[in-house]
N, C-alpha and C positions, 0 to 999 in steps of 0.2 A: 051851108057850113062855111064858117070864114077858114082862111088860110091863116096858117103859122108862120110867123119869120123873124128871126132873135138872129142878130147881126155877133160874129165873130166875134172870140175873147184871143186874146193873148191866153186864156185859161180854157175856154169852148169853143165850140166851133159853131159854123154857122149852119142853122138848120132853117132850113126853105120847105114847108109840108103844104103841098097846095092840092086841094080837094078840086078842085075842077079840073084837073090833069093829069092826078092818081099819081102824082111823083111825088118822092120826099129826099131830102136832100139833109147830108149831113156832112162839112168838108171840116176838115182843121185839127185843131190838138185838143183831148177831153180831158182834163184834171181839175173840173170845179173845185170849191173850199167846199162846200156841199153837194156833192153830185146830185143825190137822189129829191134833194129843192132846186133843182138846175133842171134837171130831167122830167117833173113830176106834169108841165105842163104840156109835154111831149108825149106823155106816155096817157094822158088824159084827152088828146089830141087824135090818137091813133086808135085808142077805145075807142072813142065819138064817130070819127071816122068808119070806122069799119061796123058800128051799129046802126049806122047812119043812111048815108048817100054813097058809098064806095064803090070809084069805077069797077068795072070788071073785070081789069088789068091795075095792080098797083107795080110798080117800080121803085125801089130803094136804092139809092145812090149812094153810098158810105166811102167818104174816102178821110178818113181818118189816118192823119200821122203818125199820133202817140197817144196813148189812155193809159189811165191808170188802173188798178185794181178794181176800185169801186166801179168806175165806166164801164171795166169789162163787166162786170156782174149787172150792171143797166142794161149793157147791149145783150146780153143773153137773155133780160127777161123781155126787151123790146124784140129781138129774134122770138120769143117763145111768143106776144101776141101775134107776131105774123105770120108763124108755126101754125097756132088754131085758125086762123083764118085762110089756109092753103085749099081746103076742101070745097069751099064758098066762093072764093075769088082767086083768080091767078094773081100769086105772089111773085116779085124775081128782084132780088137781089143782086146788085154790082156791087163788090168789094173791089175797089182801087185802092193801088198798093203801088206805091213805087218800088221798080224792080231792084233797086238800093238795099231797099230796108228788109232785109230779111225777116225781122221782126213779125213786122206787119203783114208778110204776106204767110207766116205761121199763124196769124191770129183767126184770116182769113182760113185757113185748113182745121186750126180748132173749130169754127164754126160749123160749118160743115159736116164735120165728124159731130160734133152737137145736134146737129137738127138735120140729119140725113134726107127729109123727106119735105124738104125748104128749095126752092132752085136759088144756088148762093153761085153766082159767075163771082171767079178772081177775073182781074181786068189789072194787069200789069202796063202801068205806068214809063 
């Protein structure tokens, strides 16, 4: 399976999903002009992945500044395929948050309270 890697927007961020070392990476600010054609090749990415060749340990690394509405509603459905696949393969999620942004590190405890049965570490910045 090849790996993912879309270089940072000023509008996205940068996502690094690399199948040989079960990491995926997501850092920066999300408000595409179309989120879910921004997101669609990620979320086809992590299907494939997980029906695929999927280490036995994945790692998700999110460190997200700012998103918008639409991204939250992305990252929830991306939360929910990693959700199903928690049975199958250890999931573990890193939410980084700078301890600044209050915001974000609510966004982080929304999740959480979403997918109680997900290992979602906040990782304060």
């Amino acid at each position: 399976m090849e790996n993912l890697f879309l270089e940072g927007t000023q509008y996205t961020p940068e996502i690094n999903m690399n199948a040989e070392s079960g990491v995926i990476s997501m850092v920066g600010k999300s408000y595409p002009e179309n989120t879910f054609d921004f997101y669609q090749p990620i979320m086809d990415w992590v299907t494939a992945y997980f029906n695929g060749e999927a280490k036995n340990k994945t790692v998700v690394n999110m460190e997200i500044i700012y998103f918008n509405s639409s991204s939250s509603k992305l990252f929830f459905d991306f939360f929910d395929v990693l959700d199903e696949q928690k049975d199958k393969h250890h999931v573990e999620v890193n939410w980084i948050y700078d301890e600044e942004n209050e915001s974000a590190l609510e966004a982080g405890e929304d999740f959480i309270e979403d997918f109680e049965n997900l290992v979602i570490n906040l990782v304060g910045k």
